[in-house]
N, CA, C and O atoms as a Tinker XYZ file with bonds, in Angstrom:
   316  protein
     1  N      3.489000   31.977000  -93.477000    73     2
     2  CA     4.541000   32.941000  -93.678000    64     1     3
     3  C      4.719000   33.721000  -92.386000    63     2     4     5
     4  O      3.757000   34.024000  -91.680000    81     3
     5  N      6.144000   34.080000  -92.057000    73     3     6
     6  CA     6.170000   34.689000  -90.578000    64     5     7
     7  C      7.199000   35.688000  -90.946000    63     6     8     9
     8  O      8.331000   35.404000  -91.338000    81     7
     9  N      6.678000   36.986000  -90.778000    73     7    10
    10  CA     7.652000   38.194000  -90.613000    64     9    11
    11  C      8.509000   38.514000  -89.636000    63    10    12    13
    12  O      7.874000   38.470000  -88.582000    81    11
    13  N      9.372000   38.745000  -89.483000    73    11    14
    14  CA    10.156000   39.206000  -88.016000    64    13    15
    15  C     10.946000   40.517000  -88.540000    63    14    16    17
    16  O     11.711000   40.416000  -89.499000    81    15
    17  N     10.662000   42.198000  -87.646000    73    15    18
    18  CA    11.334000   43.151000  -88.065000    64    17    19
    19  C     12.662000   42.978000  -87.338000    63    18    20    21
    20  O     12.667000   41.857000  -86.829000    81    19
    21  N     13.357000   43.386000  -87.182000    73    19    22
    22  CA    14.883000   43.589000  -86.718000    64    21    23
    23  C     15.094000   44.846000  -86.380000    63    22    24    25
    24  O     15.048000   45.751000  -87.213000    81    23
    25  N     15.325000   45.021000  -85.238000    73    23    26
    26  CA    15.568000   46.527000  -84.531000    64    25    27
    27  C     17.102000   46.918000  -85.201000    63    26    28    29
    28  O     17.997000   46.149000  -85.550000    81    27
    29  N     17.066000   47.907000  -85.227000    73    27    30
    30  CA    18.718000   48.833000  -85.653000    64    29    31
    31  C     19.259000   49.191000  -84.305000    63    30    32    33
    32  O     18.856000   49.309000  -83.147000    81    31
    33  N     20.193000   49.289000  -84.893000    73    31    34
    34  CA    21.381000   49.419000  -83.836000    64    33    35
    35  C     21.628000   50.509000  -83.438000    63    34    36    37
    36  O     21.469000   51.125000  -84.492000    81    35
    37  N     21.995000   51.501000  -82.471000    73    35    38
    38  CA    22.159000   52.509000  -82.075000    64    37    39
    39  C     23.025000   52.953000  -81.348000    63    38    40    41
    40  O     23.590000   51.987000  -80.835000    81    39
    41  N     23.630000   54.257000  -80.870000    73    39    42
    42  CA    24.719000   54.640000  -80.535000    64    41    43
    43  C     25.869000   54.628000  -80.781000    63    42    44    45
    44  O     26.023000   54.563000  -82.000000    81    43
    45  N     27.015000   54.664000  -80.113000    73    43    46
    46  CA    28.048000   55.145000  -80.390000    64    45    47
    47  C     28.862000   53.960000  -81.686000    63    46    48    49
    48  O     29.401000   54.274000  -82.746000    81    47
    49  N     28.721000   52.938000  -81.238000    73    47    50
    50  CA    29.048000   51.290000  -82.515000    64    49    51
    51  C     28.166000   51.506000  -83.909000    63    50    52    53
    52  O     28.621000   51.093000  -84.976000    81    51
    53  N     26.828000   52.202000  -83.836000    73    51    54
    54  CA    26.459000   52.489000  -84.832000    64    53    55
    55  C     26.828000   52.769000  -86.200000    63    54    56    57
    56  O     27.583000   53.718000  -86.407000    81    55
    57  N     26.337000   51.974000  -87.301000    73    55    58
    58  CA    26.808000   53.134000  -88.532000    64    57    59
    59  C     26.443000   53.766000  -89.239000    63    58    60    61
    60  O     25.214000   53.716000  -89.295000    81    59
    61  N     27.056000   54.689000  -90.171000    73    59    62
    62  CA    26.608000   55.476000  -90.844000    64    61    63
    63  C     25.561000   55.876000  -91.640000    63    62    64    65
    64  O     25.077000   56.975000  -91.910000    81    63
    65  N     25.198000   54.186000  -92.112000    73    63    66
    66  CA    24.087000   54.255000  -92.923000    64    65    67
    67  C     22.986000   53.667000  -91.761000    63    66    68    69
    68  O     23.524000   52.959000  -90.909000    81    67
    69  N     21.949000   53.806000  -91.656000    73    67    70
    70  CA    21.351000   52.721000  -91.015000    64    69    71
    71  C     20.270000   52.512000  -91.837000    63    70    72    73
    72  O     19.801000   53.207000  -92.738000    81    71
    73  N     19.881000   51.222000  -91.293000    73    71    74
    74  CA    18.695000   50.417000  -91.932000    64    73    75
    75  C     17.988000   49.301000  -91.359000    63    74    76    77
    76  O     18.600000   48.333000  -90.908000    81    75
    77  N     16.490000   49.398000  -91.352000    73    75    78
    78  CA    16.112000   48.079000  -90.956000    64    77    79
    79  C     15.208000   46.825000  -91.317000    63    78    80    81
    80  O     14.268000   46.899000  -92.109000    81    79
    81  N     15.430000   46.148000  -90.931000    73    79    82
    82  CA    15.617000   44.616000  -91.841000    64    81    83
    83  C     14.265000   44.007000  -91.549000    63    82    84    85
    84  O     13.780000   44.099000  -90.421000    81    83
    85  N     13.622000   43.365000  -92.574000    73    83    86
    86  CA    12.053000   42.523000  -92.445000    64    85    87
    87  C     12.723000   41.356000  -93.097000    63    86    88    89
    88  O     13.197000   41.327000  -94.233000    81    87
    89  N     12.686000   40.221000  -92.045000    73    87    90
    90  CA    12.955000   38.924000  -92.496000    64    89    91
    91  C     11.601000   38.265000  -92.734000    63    90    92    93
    92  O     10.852000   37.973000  -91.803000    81    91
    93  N     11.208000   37.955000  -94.505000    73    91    94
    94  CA    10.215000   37.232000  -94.580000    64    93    95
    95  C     10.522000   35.284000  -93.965000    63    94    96    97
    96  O     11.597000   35.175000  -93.376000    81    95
    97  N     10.095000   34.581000  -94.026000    73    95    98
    98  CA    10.106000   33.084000  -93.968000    64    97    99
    99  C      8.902000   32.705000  -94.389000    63    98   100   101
   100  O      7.899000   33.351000  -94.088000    81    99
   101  N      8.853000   31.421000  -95.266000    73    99   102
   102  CA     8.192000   30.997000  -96.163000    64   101   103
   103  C      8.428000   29.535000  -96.240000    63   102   104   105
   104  O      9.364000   29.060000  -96.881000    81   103
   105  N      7.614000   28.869000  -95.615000    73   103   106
   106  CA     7.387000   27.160000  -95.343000    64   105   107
   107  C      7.109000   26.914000  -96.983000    63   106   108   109
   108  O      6.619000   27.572000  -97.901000    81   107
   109  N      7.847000   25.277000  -96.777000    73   107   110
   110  CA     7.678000   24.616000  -98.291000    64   109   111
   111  C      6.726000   24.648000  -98.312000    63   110   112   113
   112  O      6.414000   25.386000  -99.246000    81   111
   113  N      5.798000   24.246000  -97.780000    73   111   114
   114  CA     4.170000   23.811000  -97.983000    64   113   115
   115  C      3.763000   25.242000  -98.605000    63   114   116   117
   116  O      2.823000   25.083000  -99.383000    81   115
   117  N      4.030000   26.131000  -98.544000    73   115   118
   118  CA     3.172000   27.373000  -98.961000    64   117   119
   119  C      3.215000   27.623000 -100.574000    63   118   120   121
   120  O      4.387000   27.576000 -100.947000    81   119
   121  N      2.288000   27.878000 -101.676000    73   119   122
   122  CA     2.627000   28.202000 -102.642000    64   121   123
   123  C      3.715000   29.518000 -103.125000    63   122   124   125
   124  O      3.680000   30.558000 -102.467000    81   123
   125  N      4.416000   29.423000 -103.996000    73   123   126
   126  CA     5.500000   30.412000 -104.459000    64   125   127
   127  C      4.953000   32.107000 -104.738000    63   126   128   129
   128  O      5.369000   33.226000 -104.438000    81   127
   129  N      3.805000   31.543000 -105.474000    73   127   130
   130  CA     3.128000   33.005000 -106.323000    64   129   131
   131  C      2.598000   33.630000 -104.944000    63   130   132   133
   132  O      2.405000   34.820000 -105.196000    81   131
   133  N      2.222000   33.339000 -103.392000    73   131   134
   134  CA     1.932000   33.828000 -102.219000    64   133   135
   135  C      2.866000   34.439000 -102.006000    63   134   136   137
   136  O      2.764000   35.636000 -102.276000    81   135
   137  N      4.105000   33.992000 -101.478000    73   135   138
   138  CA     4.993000   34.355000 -101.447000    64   137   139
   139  C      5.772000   35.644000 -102.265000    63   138   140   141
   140  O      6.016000   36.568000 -101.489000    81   139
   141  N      6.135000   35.850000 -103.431000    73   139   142
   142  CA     6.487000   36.260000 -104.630000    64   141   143
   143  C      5.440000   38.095000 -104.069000    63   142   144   145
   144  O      5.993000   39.182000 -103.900000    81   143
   145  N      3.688000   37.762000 -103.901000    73   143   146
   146  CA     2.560000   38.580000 -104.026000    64   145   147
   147  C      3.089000   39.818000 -102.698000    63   146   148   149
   148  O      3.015000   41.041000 -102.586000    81   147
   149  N      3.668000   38.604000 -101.796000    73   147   150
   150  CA     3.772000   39.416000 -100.312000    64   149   151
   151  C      5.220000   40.348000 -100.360000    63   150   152   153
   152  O      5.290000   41.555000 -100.128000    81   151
   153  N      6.213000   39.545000 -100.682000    73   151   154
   154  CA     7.047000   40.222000 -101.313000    64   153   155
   155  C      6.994000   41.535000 -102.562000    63   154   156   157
   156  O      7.960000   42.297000 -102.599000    81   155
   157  N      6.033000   41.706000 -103.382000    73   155   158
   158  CA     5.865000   42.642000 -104.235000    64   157   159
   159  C      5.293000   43.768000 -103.259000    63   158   160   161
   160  O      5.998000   44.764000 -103.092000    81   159
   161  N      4.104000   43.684000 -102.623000    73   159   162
   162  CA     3.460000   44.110000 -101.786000    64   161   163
   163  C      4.425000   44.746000 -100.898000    63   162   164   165
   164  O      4.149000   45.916000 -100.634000    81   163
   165  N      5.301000   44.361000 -100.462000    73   163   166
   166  CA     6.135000   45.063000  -99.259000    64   165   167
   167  C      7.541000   45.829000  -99.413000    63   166   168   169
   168  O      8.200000   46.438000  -98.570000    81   167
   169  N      7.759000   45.605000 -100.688000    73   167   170
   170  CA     8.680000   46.298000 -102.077000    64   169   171
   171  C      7.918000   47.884000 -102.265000    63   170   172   173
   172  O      8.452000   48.935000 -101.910000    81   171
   173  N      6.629000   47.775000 -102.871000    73   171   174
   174  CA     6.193000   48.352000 -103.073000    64   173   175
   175  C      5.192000   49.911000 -102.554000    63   174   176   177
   176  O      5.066000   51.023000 -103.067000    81   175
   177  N      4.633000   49.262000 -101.301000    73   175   178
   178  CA     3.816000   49.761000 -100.388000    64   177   179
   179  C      4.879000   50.271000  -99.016000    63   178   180   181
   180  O      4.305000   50.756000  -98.041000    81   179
   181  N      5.930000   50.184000  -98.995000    73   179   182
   182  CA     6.688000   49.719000  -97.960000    64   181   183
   183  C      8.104000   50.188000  -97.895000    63   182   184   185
   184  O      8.809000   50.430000  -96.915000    81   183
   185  N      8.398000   50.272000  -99.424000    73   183   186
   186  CA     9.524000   50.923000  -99.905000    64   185   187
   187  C     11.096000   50.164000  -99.048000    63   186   188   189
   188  O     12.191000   50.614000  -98.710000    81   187
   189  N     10.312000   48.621000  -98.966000    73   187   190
   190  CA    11.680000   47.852000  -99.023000    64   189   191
   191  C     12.256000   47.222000 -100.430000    63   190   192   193
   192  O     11.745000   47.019000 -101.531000    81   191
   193  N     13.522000   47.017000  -99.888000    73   191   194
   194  CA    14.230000   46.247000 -100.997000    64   193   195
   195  C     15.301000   45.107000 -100.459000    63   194   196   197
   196  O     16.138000   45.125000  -99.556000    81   195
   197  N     14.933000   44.197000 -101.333000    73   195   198
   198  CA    15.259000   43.155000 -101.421000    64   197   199
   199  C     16.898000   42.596000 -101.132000    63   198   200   201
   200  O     17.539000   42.548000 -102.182000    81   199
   201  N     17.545000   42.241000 -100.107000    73   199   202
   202  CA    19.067000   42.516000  -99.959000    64   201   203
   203  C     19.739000   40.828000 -100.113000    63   202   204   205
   204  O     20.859000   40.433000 -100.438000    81   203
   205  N     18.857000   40.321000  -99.833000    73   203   206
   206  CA    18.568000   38.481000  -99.770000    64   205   207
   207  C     18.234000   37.915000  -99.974000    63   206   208   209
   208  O     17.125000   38.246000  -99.554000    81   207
   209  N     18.018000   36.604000 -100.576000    73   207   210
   210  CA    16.902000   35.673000 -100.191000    64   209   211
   211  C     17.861000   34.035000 -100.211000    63   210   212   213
   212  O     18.940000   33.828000 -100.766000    81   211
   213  N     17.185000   33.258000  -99.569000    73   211   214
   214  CA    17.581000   31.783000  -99.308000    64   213   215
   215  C     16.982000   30.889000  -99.378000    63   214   216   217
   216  O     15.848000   31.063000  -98.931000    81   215
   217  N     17.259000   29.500000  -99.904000    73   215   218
   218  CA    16.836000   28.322000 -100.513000    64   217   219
   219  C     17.538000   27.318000  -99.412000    63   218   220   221
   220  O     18.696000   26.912000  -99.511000    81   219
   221  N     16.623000   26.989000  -98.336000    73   219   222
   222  CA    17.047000   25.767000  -97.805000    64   221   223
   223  C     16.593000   24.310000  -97.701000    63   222   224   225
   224  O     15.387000   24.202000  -97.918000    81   223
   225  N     17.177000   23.235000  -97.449000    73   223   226
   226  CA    16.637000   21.908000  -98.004000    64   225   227
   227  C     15.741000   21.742000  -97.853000    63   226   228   229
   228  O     15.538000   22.413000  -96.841000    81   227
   229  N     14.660000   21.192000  -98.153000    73   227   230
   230  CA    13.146000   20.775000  -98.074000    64   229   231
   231  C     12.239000   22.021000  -98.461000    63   230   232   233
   232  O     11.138000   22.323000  -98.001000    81   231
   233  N     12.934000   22.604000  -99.345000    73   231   234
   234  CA    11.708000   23.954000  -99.935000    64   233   235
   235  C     11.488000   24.926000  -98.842000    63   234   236   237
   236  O     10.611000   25.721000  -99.180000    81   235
   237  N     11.917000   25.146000  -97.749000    73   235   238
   238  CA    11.512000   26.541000  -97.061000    64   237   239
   239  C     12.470000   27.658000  -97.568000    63   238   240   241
   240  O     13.639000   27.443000  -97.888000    81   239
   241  N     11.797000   28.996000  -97.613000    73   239   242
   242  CA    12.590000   30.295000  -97.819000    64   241   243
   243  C     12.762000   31.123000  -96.871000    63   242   244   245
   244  O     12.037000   31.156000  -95.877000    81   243
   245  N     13.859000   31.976000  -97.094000    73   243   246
   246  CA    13.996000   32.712000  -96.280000    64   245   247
   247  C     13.840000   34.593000  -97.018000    63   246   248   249
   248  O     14.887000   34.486000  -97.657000    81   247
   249  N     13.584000   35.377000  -97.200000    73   247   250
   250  CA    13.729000   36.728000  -97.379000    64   249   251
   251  C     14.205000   38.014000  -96.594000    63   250   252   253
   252  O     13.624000   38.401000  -95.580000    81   251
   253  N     15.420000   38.712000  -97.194000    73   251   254
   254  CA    15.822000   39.441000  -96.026000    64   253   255
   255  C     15.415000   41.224000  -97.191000    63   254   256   257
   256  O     15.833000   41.707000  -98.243000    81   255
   257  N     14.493000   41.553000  -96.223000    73   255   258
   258  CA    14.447000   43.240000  -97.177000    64   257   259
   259  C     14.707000   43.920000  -95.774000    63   258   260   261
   260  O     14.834000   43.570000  -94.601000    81   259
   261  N     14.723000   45.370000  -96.713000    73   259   262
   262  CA    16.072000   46.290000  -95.936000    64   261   263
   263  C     15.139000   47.753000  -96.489000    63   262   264   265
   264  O     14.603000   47.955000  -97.578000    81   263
   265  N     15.200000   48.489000  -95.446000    73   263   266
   266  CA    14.750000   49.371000  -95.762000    64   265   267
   267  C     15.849000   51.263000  -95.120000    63   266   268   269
   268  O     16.074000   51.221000  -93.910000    81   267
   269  N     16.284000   52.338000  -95.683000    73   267   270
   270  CA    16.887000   52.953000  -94.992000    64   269   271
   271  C     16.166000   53.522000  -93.910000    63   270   272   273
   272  O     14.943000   53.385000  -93.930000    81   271
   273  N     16.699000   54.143000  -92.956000    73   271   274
   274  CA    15.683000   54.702000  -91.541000    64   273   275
   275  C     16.144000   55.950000  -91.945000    63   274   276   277
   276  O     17.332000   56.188000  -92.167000    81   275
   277  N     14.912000   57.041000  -92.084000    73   275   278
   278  CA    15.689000   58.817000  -91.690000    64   277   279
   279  C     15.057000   59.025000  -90.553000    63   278   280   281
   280  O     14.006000   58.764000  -89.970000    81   279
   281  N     16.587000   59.884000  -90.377000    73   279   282
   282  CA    16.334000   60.329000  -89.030000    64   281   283
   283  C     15.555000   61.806000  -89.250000    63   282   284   285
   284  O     15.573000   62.014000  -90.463000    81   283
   285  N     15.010000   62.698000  -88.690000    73   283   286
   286  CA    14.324000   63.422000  -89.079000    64   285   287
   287  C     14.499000   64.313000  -87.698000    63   286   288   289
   288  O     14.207000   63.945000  -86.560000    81   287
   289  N     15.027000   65.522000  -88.083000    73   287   290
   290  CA    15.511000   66.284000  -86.809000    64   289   291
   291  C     14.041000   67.985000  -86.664000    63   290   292   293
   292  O     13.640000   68.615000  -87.643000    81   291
   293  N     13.812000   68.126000  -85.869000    73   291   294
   294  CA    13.050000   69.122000  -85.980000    64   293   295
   295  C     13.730000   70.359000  -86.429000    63   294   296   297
   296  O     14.943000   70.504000  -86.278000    81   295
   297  N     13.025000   71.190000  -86.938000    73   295   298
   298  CA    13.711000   72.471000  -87.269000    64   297   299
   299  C     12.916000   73.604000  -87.004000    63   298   300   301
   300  O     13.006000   74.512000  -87.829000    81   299
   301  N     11.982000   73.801000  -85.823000    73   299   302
   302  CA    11.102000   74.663000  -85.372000    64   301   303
   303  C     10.783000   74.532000  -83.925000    63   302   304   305
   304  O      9.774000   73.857000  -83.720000    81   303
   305  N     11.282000   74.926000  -83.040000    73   303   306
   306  CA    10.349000   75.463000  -81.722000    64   305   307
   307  C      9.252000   75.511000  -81.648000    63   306   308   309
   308  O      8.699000   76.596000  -81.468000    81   307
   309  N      8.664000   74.542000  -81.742000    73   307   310
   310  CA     6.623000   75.651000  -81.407000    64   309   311
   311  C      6.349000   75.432000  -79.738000    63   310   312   313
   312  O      6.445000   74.495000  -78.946000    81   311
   313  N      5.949000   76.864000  -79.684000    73   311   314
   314  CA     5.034000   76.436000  -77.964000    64   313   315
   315  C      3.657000   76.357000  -78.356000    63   314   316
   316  O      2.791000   76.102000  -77.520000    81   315
């Protein structure tokens, strides 16, 4: 199984919402319930959600979760 995060986009083309993306991939050879476990796991612990998923020929998957980004602005001066 191979994760890849996806950087967000930034500046001025940017939009409103942002969010960023964990593409699972999942070789046929791998059992389902692995798969399915890692996915719950990263739902859960991780507070992604699920925006995708894909079935391509010969049993490999694909998973696309999505998570929102806050931006988080300070609201205190400290020296």
């Amino acid at each position: 199984m191979r994760e890849i995060l996806k950087p967000l986009r930034t500046g001025a083309g940017a939009p409103k919402r942002q969010y960023e993306y964990l593409i699972l991939s999942v070789r046929a050879e791998e059992p389902l319930p692995v798969a399915y476990q890692r996915l719950r796991e990263h739902t859960e612990y991780g507070k992604w959600e699920l925006e995708r998923s894909r079935l391509y020929m010969g049993g490999s998957r694909q998973y696309w979760l999505r998570r929102k980004v806050f931006l988080v602005q300070r609201t205190m001066d400290v020296f």
